[in-house]
NUKE-713939 format. One record per residue: residue in three letters; residue number from 1; x, y, z of N, C-alpha, C, O in turn. Coordinates in steps of 0.02 Angstrom, whole numbers, plus 50000, padded with zeros to 5 digits. Example, Ala and Ser with C-alpha at 12.3 -4.5 7.8 and 13.67 -1.06 7.14 Angstrom:
2
R	r	k	n_c1	n_c2	n_c3	ca_c1	ca_c2	ca_c3	c_c1	c_c2	c_c3	o_c1	o_c2	o_c3
R	ALA	1	50660	49716	50390	50615	49775	50390	50660	49835	50390	50712	49834	50423
R	SER	2	50642	49888	50354	50684	49947	50357	50645	50002	50394	50670	50057	50402
//
This chain:
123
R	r	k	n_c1	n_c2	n_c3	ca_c1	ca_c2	ca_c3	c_c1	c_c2	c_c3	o_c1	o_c2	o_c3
R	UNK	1	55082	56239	53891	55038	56223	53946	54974	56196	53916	54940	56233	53881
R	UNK	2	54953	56134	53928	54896	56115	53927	54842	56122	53960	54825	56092	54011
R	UNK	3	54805	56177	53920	54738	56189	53968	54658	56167	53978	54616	56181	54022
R	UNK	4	54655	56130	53925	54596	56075	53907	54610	56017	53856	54633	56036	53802
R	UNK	5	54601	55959	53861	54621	55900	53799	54574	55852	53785	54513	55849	53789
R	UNK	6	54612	55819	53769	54557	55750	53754	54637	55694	53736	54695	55709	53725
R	UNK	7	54606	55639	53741	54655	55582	53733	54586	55524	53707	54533	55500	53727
R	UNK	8	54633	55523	53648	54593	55440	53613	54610	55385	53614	54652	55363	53575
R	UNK	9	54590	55362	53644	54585	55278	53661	54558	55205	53665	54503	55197	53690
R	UNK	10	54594	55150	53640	54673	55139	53659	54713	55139	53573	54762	55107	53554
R	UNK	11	54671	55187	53536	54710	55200	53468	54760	55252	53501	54764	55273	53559
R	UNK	12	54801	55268	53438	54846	55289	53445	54823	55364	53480	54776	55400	53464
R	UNK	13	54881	55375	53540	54857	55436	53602	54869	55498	53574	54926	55510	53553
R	UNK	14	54816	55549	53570	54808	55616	53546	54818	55670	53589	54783	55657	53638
R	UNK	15	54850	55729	53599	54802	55786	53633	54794	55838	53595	54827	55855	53546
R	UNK	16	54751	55863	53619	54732	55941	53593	54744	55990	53640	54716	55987	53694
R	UNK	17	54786	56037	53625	54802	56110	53674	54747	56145	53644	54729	56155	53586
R	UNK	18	54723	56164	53713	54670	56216	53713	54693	56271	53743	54731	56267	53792
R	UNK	19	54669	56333	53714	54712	56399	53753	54606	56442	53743	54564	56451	53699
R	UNK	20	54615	56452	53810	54553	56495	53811	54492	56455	53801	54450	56479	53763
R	UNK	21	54488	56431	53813	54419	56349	53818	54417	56343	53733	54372	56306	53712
R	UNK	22	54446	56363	53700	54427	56349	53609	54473	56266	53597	54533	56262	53586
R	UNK	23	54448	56238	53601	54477	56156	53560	54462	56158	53484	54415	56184	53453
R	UNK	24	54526	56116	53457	54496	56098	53395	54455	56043	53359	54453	56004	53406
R	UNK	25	54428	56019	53320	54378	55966	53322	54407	55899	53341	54468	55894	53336
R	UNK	26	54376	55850	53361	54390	55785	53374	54383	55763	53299	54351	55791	53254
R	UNK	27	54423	55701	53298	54404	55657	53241	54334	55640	53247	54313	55630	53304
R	UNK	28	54298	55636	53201	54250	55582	53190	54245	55522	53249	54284	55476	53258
R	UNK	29	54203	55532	53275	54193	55439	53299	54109	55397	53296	54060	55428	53274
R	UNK	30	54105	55347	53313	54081	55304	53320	54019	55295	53379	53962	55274	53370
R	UNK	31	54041	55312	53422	54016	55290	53494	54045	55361	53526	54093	55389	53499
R	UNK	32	54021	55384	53575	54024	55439	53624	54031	55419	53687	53983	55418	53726
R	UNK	33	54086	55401	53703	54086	55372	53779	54178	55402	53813	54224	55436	53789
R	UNK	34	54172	55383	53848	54257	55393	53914	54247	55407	53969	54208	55383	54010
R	UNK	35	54289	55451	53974	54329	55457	54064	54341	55534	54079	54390	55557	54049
R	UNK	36	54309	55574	54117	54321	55630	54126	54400	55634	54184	54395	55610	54241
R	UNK	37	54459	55663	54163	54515	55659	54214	54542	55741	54240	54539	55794	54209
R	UNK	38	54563	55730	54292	54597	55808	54325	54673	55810	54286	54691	55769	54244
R	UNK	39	54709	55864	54307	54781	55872	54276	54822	55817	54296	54862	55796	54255
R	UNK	40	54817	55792	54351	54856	55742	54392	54817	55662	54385	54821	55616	54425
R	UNK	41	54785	55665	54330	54738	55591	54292	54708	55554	54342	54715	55493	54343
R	UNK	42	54654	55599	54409	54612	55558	54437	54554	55565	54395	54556	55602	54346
R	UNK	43	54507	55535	54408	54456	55516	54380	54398	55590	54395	54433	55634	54419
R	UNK	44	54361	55603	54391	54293	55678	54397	54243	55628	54405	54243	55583	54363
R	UNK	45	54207	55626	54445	54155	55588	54470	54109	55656	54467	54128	55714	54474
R	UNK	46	54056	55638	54458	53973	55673	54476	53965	55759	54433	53933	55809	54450
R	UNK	47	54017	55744	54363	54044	55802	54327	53980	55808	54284	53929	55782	54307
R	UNK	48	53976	55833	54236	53904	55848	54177	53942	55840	54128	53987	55880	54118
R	UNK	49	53930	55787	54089	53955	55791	54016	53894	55813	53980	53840	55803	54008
R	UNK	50	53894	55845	53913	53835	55869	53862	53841	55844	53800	53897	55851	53775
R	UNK	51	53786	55809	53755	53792	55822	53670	53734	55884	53661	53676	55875	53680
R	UNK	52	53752	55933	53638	53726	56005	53590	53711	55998	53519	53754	56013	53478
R	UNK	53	53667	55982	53505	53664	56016	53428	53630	56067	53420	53581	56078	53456
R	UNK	54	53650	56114	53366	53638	56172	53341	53600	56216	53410	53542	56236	53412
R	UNK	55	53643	56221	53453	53616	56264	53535	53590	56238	53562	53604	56253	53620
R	UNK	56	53538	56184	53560	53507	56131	53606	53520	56073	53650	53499	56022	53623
R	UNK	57	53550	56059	53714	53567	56031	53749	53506	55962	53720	53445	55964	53726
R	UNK	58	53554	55902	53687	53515	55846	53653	53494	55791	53728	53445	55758	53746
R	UNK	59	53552	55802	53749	53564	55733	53812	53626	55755	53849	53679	55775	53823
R	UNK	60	53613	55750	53909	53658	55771	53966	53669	55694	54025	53617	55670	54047
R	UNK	61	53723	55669	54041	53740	55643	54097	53787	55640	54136	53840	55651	54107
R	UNK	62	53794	55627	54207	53839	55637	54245	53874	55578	54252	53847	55523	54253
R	UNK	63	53963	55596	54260	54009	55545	54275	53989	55498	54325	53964	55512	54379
R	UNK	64	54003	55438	54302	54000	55391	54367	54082	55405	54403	54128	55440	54382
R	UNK	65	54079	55360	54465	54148	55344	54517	54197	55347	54494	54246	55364	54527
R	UNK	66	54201	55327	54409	54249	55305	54406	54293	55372	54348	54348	55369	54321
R	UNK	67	54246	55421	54348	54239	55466	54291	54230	55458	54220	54236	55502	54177
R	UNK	68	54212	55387	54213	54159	55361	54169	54103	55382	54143	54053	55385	54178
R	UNK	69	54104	55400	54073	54030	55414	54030	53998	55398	53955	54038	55400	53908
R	UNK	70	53935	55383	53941	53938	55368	53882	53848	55404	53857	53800	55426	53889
R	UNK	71	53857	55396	53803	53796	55410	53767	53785	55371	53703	53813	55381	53649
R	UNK	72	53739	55324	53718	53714	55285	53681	53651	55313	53612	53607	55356	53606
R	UNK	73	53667	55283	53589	53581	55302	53516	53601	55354	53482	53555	55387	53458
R	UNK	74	53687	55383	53467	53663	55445	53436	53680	55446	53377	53725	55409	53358
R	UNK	75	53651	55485	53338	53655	55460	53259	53698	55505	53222	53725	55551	53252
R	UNK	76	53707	55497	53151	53776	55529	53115	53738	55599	53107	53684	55618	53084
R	UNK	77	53801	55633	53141	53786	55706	53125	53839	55743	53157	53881	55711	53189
R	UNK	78	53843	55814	53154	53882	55855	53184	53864	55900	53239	53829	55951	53231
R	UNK	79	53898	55872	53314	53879	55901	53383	53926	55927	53411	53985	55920	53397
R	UNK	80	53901	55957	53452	53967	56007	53510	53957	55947	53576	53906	55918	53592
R	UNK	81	54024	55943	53607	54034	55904	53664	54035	55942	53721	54079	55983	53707
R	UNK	82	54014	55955	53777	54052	55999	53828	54052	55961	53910	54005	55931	53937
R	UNK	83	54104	55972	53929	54095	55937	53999	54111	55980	54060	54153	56025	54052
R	UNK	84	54096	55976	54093	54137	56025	54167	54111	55989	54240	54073	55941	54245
R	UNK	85	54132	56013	54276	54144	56005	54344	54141	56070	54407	54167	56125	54394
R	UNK	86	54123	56063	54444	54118	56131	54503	54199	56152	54516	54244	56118	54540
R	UNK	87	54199	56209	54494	54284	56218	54509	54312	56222	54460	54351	56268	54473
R	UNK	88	54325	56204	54399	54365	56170	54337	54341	56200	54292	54284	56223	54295
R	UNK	89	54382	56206	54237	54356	56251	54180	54326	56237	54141	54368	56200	54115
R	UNK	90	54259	56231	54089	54232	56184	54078	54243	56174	53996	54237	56220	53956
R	UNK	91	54259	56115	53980	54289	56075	53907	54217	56081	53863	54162	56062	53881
R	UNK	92	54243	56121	53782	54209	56121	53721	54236	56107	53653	54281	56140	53628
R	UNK	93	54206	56054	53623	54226	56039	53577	54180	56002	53522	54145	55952	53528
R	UNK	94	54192	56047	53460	54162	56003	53395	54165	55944	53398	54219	55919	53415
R	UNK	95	54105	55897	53380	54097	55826	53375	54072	55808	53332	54015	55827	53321
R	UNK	96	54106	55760	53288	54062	55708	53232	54042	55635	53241	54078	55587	53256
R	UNK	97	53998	55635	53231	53970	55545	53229	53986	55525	53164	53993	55570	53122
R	UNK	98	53993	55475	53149	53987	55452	53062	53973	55351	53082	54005	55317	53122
R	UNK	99	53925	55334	53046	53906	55275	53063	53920	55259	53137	53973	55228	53144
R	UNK	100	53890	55270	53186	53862	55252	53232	53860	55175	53263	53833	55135	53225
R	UNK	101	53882	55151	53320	53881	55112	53338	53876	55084	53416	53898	55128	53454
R	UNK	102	53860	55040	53442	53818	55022	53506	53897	55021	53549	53919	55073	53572
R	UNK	103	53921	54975	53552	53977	54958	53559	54078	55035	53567	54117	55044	53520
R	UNK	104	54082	55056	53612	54141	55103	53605	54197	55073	53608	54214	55034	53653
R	UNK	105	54236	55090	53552	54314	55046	53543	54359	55105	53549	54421	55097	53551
R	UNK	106	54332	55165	53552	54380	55231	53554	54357	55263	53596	54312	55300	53576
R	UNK	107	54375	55266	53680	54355	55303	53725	54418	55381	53708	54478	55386	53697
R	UNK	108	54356	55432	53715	54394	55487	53756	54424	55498	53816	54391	55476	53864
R	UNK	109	54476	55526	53831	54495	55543	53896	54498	55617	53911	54553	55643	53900
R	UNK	110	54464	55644	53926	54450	55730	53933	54488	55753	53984	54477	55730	54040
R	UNK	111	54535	55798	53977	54558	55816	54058	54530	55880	54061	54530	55914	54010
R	UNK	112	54503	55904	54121	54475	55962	54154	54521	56000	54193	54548	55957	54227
R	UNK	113	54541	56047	54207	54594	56120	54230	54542	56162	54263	54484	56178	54249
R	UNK	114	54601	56180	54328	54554	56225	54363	54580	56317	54346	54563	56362	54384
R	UNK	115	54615	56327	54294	54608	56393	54266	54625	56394	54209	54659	56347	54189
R	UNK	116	54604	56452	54159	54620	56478	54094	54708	56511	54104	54712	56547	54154
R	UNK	117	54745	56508	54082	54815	56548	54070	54773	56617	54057	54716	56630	54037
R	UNK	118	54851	56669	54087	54850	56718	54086	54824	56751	54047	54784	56792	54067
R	UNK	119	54837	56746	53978	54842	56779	53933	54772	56778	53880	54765	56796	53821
R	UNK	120	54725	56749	53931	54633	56755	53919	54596	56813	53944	54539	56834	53942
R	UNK	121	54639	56826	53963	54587	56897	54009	54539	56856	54058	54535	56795	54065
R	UNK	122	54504	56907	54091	54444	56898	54138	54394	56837	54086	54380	56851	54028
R	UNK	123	54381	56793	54109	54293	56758	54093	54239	56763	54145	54183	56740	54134
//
C-alpha cells in the first residue's frame, strides 16, 4: 500500500512507499518545483507546500488550480520538503539541492492520502 510518494519527472518514474509519514530521501535535484496529486491523480489545489532547513520554515507556498508548485532562488544545500492539505496526511521528505538552477526539467509529483495504515498507531 502506498501511503505517501513522490514521482520524478519526465525522467525515468520513481516511487517511494512511505509507511507512517517517514519517506526516504529524494535524489538530489536542481530546481524545486511540481504537482501536488490525490490517490486517484487529481491535482490538490490551495495545499501548503514547505522548504525547512535545520527546523526553520525557509519559504512556504500554496498550490495553484492546477496543483502546481515551485520555489525559485534556492541554493545548494540540504532541506526537508513537506506538503499537506486539509484532510490528507501530510508528505515529509529529505531534500537536496546541488547546483541550482532557474529553469525545472525534473518536476515532482507528490501524492497526498487521506490516512496512515493500521499498523501506525494513533497520530
Amino acid at each position: 500500500m502506498i501511503m505517501a510518494g513522490f514521482l520524478l519527472l519526465p525522467t525515468r518514474a520513481l516511487w517511494a512507499q512511505g509507511f507512517c509519514n517517514k519517506e526516504p530521501p529524494l535524489k538530489p535535484v536542481r530546481c524545486v518545483c511540481g504537482k501536488l496529486i490525490d490517490q486517484s491523480g487529481a491535482p490538490i489545489s490551495d495545499a501548503t507546500v514547505k522548504v525547512i532547513q535545520d527546523g526553520k520554515d525557509l519559504v512556504s507556498v500554496k498550490t495553484a488550480g492546477d496543483g502546481k508548485f515551485i520555489f525559485a532562488g534556492l541554493k545548494s544545500g540540504s532541506y526537508e520538503l513537506n506538503a499537506g492539505a486539509m484532510g490528507l496526511v501530510m508528505f515529509q521528505s529529505p531534500l537536496a539541492v546541488a547546483n541550482p538552477a532557474k529553469k525545472c526539467k525534473r518536476r515532482l509529483a507528490i501524492v497526498l492520502v487521506t490516512s496512515y495504515p493500521h499498523n501506525c498507531g494513533s497520530m
